[in-house]
C-alpha positions in Angstrom: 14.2 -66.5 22.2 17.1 -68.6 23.9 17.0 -69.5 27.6 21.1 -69.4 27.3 24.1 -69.2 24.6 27.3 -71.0 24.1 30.1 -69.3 22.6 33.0 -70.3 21.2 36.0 -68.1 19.7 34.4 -65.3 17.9 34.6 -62.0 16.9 32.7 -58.8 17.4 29.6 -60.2 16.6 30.0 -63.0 18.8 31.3 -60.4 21.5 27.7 -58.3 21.0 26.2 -61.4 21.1 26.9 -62.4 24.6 26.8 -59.1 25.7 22.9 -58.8 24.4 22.1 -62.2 26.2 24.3 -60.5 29.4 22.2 -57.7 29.2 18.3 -60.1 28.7 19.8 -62.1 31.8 20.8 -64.8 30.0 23.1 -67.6 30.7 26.6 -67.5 29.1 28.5 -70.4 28.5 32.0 -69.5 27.0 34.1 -72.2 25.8 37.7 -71.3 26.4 39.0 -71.9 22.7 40.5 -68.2 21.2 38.7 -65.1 20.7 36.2 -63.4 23.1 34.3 -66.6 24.6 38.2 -67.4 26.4 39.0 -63.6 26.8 35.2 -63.4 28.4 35.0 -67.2 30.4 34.5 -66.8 34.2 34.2 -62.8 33.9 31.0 -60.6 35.3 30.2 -57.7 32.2 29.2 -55.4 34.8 28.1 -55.1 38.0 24.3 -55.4 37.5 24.1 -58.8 38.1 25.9 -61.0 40.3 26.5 -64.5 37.9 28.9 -64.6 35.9 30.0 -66.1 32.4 30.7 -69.6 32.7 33.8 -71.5 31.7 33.7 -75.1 30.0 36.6 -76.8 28.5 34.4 -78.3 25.5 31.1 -78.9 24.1 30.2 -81.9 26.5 31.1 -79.8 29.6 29.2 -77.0 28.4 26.2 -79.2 28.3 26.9 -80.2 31.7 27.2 -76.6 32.8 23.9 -76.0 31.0 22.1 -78.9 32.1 23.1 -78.3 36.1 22.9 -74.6 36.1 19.6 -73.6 33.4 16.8 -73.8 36.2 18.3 -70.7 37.9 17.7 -68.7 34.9 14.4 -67.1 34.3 13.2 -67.0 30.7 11.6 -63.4 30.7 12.9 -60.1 29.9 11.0 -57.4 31.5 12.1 -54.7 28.9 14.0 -51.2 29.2 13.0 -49.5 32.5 14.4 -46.0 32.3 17.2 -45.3 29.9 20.1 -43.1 30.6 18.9 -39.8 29.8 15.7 -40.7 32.8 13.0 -40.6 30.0 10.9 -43.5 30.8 10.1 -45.0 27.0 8.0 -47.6 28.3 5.2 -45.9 29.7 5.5 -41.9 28.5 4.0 -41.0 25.1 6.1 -38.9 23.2 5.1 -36.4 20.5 7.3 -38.4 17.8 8.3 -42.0 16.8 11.6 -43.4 18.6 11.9 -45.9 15.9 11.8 -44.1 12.8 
């Protein structure tokens, strides 16, 4: 598992990819070059957390970005707490298999 992505360009699987590293509390570097990582550089997804993505200009800032800003990103992902519907999947057994 990655402590943080860079991005550059992409298309919709680069675009599900930073939001899945948004979403594990990740950190986002987005390298302002076309597609989503310049539509998505110095943006917040949503409001559940208060970073946001960062912008670099190229690879070698991006490393600078990473190398100053990685220590205030924890590497743990504390899982799905309750999902939309309130049906806490974590610690309620159900009679059937989500997953199937």
């Amino acid at each position: 598992m990655c402590d943080a992505i860079i991005a550059i360009g992409g298309g919709s699987g680069t675009l599900s990819e930073i939001a899945l590293a948004w979403q594990m509390n990740k950190m986002i570097i987005a390298i302002d070059f076309d597609g989503w990582s310049g539509n998505l550089k110095s943006m917040r997804l949503d409001k559940r957390r208060l970073d946001k993505i960062f912008e670099a200009e190229n690879a070698q800032n991006a490393v600078e970005i990473l190398n100053s800003n990685i220590k205030n990103y924890k590497n743990d992902y504390k899982g799905v707490k309750k999902t939309r519907l309130g049906v806490n999947i974590l610690t309620k057994n159900l009679p059937y298999n989500l997953f199937q």
